[in-house]
N, C-alpha and C positions, 0 to 999 in steps of 0.2 A: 653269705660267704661260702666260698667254695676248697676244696682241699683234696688233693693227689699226691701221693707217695709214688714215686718211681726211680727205679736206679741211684738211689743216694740222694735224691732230691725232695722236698716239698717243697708245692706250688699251691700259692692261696691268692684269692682274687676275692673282689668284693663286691657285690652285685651294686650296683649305680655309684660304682665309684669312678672317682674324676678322668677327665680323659688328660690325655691319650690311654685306650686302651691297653691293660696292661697286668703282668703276673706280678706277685712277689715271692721271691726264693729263696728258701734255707737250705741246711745243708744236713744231713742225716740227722746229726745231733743238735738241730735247732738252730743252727748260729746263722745268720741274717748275710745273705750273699750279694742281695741287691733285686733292684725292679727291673722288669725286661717289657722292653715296647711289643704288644704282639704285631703289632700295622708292621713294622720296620723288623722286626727279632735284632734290638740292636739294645744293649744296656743304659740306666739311666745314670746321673752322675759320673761319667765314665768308666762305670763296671764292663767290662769285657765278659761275657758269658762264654764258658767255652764250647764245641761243636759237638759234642756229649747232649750237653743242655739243649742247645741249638735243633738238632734231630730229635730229640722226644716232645718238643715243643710244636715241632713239627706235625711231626705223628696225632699225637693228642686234639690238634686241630683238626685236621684229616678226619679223626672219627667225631668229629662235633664235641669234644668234651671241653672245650675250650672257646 
């Protein structure tokens, strides 16, 4: 398992977990916001992630931390 704190987010991932690859994201104070596709950056169950999210998500892959 893996875990990043950044700009009012946590992002936890879980090493051999199912595909599609993918984050799961809370919110400062823990509250569960939804799964984000990394292949696509597109949310699961129709969570709309917003472009805040979108851009460190970004970034984070960019330097291999993701």
């Amino acid at each position: 398992m893996g875990r990043i704190r950044r700009h009012g987010y946590v992002i936890e991932w879980f090493i051999g977990d199912h595909d599609p690859r993918h984050v799961h994201v809370y919110d400062a104070k823990g509250g569960f916001m939804g799964r984000l596709n990394l292949n696509t950056l597109t949310g699961h169950e129709g969570w709309n992630p917003d472009k805040k999210l979108l851009k460190l998500i970004t970034e984070l892959q960019k330097q291999g931390r993701l």
